[in-house]
N, C-alpha and C positions, 0 to 999 in steps of 0.2 A: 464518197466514192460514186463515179458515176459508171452509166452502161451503154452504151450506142444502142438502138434502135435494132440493130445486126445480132447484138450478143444478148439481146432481151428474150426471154422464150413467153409464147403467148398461152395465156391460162388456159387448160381444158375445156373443153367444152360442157362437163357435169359441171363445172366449176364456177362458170359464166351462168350456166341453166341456175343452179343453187342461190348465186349473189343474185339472178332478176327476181328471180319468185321470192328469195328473204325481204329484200328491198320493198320489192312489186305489193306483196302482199301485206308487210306487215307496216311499210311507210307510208301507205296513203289512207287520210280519213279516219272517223270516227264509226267502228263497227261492232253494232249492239245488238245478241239477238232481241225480240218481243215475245214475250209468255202471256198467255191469259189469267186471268186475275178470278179464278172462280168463286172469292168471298165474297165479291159485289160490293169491295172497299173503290173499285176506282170509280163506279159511276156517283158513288154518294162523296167522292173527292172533286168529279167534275163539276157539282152541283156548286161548291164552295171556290173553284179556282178563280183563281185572277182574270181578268180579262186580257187578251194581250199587249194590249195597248199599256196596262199597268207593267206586264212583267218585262214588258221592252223597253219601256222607261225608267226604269231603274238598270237594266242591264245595261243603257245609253249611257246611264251617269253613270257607271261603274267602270266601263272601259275608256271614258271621256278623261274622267278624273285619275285612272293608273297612266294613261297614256298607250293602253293597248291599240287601243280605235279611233280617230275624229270623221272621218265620212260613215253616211248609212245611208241604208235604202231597203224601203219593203221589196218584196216578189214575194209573188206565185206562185212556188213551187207546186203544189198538190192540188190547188182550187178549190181545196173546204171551206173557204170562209175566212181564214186564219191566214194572214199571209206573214212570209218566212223575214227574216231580219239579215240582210248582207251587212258586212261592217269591215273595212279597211284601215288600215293606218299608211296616211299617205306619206309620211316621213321615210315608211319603208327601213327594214332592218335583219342584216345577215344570221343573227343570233336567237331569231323566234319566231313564230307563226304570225303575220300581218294581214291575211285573206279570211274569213271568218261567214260561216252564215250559219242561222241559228232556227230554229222555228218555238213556239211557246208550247210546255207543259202542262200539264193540270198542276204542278208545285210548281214552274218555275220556267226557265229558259232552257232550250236543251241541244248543247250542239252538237251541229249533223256532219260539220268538218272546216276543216282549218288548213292554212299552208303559208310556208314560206314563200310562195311566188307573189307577184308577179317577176320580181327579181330573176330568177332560175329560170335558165331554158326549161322549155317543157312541161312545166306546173302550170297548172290551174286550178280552179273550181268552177264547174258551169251548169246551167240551171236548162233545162227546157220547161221552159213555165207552162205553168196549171197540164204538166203531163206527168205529174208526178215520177219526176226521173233526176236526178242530178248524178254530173259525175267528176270525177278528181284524175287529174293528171300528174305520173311521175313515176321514174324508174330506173334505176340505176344506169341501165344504159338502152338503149333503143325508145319505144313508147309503151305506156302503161297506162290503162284506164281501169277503174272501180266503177262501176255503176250504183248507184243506190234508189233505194225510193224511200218514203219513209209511213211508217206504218205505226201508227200507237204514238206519233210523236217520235220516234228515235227511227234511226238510219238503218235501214235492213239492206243490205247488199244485195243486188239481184243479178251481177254479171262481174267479173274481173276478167280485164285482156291486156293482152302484150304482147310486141313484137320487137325482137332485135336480129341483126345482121352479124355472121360471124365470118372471118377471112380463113379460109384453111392454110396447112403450109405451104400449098401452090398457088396461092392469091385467089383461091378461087372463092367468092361469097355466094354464103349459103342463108338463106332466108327460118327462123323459128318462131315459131305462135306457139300463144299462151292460152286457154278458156280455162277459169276456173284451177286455175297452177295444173293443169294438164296439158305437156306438150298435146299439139295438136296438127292438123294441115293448115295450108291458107283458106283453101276454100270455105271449110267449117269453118273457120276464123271470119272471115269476111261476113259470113251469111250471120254468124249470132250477131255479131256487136250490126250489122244495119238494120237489122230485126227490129232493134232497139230502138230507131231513132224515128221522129215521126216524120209525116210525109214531108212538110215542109222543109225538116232539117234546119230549123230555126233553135240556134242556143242561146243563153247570155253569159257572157265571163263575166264574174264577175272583178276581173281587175285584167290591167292591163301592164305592162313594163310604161312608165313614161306620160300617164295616164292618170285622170282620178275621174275617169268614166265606167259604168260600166261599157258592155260592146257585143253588141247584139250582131248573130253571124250567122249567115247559112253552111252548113255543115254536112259532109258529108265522108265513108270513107270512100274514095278514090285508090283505087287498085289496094295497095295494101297500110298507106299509111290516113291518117284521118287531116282532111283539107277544109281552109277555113277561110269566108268572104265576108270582110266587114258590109254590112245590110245597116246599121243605125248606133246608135248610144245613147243612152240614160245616165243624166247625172248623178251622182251622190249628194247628200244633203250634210251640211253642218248638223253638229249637235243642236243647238236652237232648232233649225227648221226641220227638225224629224221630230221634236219632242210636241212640234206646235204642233204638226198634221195628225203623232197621235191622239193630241189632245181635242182634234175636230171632232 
């Protein structure tokens, strides 16, 4: 059975609010609080951990050899010393996560978030290197951003926002913000998420639609949605030539 357009009635407005912030909140990223460890078991763990160059070389051949990932590429994310593992599958695929970036554990590799893009409008994952920030794009409908930083090795969330457009029954649109799944203004919307970004407004995607680059961008948000100017690109590496540089 179909419906014209005419005899469609448009979902409420709590209804619309309810599917952003389900979506908004619970589909993007990997989000893990950090607890302190007052046995004094982690620091006699970091004493024996892997180095990351070991725990990224095996996680290479791990997603090499299932066919999750064939490009990689260090970054920056935090600037400890420790740099993060980005990892793609350029083949690209509608049925699982293809975008991936990781940073190393004291046990092990530990990821900080994943996505189906660059396929899908809208998705991302994007890094502002050595500012300890990354953040994930996606939302059921309008824009959605997660902020994270990472703390203890695992993804601590520091910011969630979104914005979508609703049409009333007199065609008139009316603008709603998200901080933190609390409707909000725009103003207070605008002022946290550019709080956040640093002065340069310099990110890296780490994937593109069309692309087996990463794509370095000046960023910023403009009035209320977030604008973006390609500035450079960094390649991805084969499995061989990521395993040879860790092994420098």
């Amino acid at each position: 059975m179909s419906m014209s357009k005419k005899g469609m009635k448009k979902p409420g407005m709590a209804v619309l609010c309810a599917i952003f912030l389900l979506v908004f909140t619970y589909g993007c990223g990997t989000y893990q609080e950090s607890s302190p460890d007052p046995s004094g078991a982690a620091a006699e763990n970091k004493e024996n951990a892997p180095g990351y160059a070991e725990v990224y070389g095996k996680l290479i051949d791990e997603m090499a050899s299932s066919g999750e990932a064939d490009l990689f590429s260090l970054i920056q994310v935090d600037d400890d010393g420790i740099p993060e593992l980005a990892a793609v599958n350029s083949e690209g695929a509608w049925d699982r996560d293809q975008v991936f970036l990781y940073t190393a554990g004291e046990s092990g590799p530990v990821l900080l978030a994943s996505d189906t893009g660059p396929g899908m409008e809208g998705h991302f994952i994007a890094c502002f290197e050595k500012q300890n920030l990354f953040v994930q794009s996606g939302a059921a409908t309008g824009e959605g951003y997660q902020f994270y930083k990472i703390e203890n090795a695992e993804p601590v969330r520091v910011l969630s926002a979104g914005h979508f457009e609703q049409e009333d029954e007199d065609g008139e649109t009316a603008d709603h913000y998200f901080i933190d799944d609390e409707e909000t203004d725009g103003d207070t919307y605008l002022e946290r998420v550019r709080s956040l970004l640093p002065p340069d407004g310099t990110l890296t995607l780490l994937a593109e639609a069309g692309s087996t680059d990463m794509v370095i961008m000046e960023a910023g948000f403009d009035e209320k949605y977030l604008a973006m100017r390609e500035t450079g690109r960094k390649a991805y590496q084969s499995r061989e030539e990521i395993l040879k540089k860790l092994s420098e």
